[in-house]
C-alpha positions in Angstrom: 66.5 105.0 72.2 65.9 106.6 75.5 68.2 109.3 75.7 70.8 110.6 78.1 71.2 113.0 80.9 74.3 114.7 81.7 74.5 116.0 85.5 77.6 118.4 86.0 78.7 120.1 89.4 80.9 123.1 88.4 82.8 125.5 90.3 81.9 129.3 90.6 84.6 129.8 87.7 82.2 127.5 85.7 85.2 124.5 85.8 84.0 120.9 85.8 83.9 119.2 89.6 82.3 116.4 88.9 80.0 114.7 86.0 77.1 111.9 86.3 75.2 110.3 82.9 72.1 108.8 83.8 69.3 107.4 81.4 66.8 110.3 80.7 64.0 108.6 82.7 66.0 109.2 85.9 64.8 112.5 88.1 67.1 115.5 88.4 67.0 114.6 92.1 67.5 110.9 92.1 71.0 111.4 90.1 71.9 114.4 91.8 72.1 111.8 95.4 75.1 110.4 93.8 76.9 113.5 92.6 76.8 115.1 95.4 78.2 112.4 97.2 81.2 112.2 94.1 81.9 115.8 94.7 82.0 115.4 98.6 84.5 112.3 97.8 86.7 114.6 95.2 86.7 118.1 97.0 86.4 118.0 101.3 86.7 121.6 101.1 82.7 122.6 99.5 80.7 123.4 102.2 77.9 125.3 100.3 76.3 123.8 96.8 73.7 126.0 94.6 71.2 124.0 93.1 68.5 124.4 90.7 65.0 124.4 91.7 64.2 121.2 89.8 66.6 119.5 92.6 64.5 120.9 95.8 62.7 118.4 98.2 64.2 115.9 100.4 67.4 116.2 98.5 68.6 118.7 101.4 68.2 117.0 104.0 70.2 114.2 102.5 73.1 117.1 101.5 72.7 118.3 105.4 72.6 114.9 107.1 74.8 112.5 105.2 77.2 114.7 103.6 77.6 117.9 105.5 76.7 120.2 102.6 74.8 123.5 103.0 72.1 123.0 99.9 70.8 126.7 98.7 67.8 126.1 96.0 67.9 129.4 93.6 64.1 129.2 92.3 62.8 131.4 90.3 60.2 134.6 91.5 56.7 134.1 91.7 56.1 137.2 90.3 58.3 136.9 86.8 57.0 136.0 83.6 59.7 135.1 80.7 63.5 135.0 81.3 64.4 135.9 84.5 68.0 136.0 85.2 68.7 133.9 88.1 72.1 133.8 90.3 74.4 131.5 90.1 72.1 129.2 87.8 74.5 130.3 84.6 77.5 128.7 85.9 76.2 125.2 84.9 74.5 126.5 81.9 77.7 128.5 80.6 79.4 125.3 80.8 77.3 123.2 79.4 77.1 125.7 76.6 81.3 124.8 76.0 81.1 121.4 76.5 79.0 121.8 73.2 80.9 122.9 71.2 83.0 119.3 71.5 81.4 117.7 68.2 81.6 114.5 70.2 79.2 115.9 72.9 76.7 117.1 70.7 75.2 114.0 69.8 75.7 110.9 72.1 77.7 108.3 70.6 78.8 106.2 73.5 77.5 103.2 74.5 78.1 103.2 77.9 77.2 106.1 80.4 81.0 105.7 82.0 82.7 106.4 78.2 80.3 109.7 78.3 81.6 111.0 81.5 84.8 110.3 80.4 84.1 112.2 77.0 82.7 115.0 78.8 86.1 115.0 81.8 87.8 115.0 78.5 86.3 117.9 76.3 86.7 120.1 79.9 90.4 118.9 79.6 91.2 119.9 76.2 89.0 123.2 77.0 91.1 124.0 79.9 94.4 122.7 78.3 93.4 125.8 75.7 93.2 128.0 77.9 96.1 128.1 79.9 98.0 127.6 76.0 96.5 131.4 75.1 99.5 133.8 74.0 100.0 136.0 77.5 99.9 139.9 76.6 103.4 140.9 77.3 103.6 143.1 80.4 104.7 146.3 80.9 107.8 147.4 82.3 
């Protein structure tokens, strides 16, 4: 089996704005063509979109041209050896990180690429859905 690839666009809160499952032998910046274009669709308002530096190439001119997206690439120094912190790159990754902890996500079950985006809209659901459930501290006054 070939193996799956999960592409996420998130907001600076980390929430899910969009999902795209490709096969694994698609490139980060072939699949990223069409999420960007789903999260121009879903949400007018994003003008500026971070991306990785596996996503850097022609893919900003297509943001610029087609979809009227400012496209900043966060790469990593020159100079840095080992972890490096970069900005905004955790966003995605901190997300990712709770999408994991869905037992369904951790493995991929699903046939079809469409039931694992809709697995993975899901999990962010329930995740949300938790959230918003927590016990408020009662406030003062």
């Amino acid at each position: 089996m070939g193996g799956r690839k999960r592409h996420i666009s998130v907001d600076c809160l980390g929430m899910l704005l969009g999902v795209l499952v490709t096969s694994a032998n698609v490139q980060d910046r072939d699949a990223c063509m069409p999420l960007l274009e789903q999260l121009r669709q879903l949400h007018r308002k994003i003008t500026l979109v971070w991306a990785d530096g596996g996503y850097a190439g022609r893919l900003d001119d297509f943001a610029r041209e087609h979809l009227a997206l400012a496209l900043t690439i966060v790469k990593r120094p020159d100079d840095s050896t080992g972890f490096t912190v970069l900005p905004r790159r955790w966003c995605v990754e901190r997300t990712l990180a709770w999408l994991i902890h869905c037992r369904r996500l951790v493995r991929d079950y699903e046939r079809l690429p469409v039931t694992s985006e809709a697995m993975v809209m899901w999990s962010m659901t329930v995740l949300m859905g938790r959230r918003l459930a927590r016990r408020q501290p009662p406030s003062p006054g």
